[in-house]
C-alpha positions in Angstrom: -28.7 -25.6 6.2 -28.8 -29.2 7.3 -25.8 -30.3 5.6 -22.9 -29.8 8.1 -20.4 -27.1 5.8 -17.2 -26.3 7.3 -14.7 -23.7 6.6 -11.4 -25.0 4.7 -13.4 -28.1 3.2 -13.2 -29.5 -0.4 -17.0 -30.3 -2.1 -17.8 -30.9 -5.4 -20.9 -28.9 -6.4 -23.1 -27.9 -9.3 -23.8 -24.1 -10.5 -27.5 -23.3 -10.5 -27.0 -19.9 -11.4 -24.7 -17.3 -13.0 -24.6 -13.8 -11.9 -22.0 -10.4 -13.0 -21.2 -10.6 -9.5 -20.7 -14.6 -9.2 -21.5 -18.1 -9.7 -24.2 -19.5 -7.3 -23.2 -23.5 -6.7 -25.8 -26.5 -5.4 -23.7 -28.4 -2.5 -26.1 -30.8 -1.7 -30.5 -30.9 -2.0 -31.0 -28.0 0.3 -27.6 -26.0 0.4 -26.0 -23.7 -2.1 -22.9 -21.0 -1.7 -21.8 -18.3 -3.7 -18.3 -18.3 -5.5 -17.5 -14.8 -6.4 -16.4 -13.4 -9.8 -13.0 -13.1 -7.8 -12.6 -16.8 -6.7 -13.3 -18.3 -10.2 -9.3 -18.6 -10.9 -6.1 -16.6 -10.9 -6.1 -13.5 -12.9 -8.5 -11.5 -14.0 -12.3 -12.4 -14.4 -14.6 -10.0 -16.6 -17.0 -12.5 -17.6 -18.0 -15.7 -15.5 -19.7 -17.2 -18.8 -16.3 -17.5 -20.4 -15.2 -20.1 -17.5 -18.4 -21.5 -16.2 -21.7 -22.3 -17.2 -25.0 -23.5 -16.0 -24.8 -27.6 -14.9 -21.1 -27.5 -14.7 -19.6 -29.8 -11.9 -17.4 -27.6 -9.6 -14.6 -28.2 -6.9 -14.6 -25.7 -4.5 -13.2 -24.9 -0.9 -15.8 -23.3 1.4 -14.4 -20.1 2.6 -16.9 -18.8 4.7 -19.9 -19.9 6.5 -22.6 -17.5 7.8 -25.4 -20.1 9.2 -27.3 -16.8 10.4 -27.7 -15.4 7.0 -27.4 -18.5 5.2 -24.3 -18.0 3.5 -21.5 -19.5 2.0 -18.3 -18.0 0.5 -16.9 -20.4 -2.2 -13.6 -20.7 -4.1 -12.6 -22.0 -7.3 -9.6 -20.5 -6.9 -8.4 -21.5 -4.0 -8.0 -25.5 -4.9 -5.4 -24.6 -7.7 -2.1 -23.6 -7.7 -1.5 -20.3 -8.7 0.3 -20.5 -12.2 4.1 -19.6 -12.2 4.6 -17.9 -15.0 2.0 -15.2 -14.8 4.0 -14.2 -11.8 7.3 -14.6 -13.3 5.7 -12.3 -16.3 4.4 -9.2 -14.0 8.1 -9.7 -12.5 9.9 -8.8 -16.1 7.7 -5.9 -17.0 9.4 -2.7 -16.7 7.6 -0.2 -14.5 6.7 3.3 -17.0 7.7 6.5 -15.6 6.7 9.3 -16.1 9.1 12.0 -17.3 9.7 14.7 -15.0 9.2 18.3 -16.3 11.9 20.6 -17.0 11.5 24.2 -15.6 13.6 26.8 -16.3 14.8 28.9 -13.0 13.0 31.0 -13.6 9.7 29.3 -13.5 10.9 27.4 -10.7 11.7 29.9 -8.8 8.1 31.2 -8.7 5.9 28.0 -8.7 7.7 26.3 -6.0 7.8 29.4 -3.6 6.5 27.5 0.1 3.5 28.8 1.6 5.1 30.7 4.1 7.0 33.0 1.7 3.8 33.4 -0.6 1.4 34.3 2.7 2.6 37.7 3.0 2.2 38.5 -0.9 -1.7 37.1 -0.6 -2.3 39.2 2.5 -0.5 42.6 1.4 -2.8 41.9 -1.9 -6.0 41.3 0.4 -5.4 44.8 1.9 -4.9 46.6 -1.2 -7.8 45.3 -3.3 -10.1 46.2 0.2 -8.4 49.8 -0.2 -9.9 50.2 -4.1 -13.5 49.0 -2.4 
């Protein structure tokens, strides 16, 4: 890496290369980062060909520089504003709940015994099954 990259700046760059995981992006003749499939934009991302493509011009923000391992973290996503709506939307949607089952006493009475009160049952069983052996 000769190019001086710092964390929190603003580069335009080219992608070289599309991956499932990511988008690989040219910052310069000898440096390129990685943007991954979750810093394309807000929202979901299931395929990076259906918001970038090969030769595309990029602004990203530089998230993370490993200079040991030669590697950049990039982010579309983090030089636009996050829309409004698709927050205000996930805010109106009513949460679905599962209905709770209806048990007679009856039932109840035997499938919610606690441990405790079932322990001497399971042990006076034990014992008896060893004594048909």
């Amino acid at each position: 890496m000769s190019e001086k990259i710092e964390v929190g700046s603003i580069i335009i760059g080219k992608v070289t290369g599309i991956q499932p995981y990511g988008a690989f992006v040219a910052l310069g003749d000898t440096t390129q980062g990685l943007i991954h499939i979750s810093e394309i934009t807000h929202g979901y991302v299931k395929d990076i060909n259906d918001h970038l493509k090969v030769g595309d011009e990029v602004k990203v923000k530089v998230l993370s520089v490993d200079e040991g391992a030669g590697k950049i973290g990039l982010s579309i996503r983090a030089t636009e504003e996050a829309p409004v709506q698709q927050h205000a939307e996930k805010a109106k949607k009513p949460r679905k709940r599962q209905a709770a089952a209806i048990v007679t006493e009856a039932e109840g009475m035997q499938g919610f015994n606690t441990l405790k009160e079932k322990l001497q049952e399971w042990i006076d069983q034990s014992q008896h099954e060893e004594i048909k052996k």
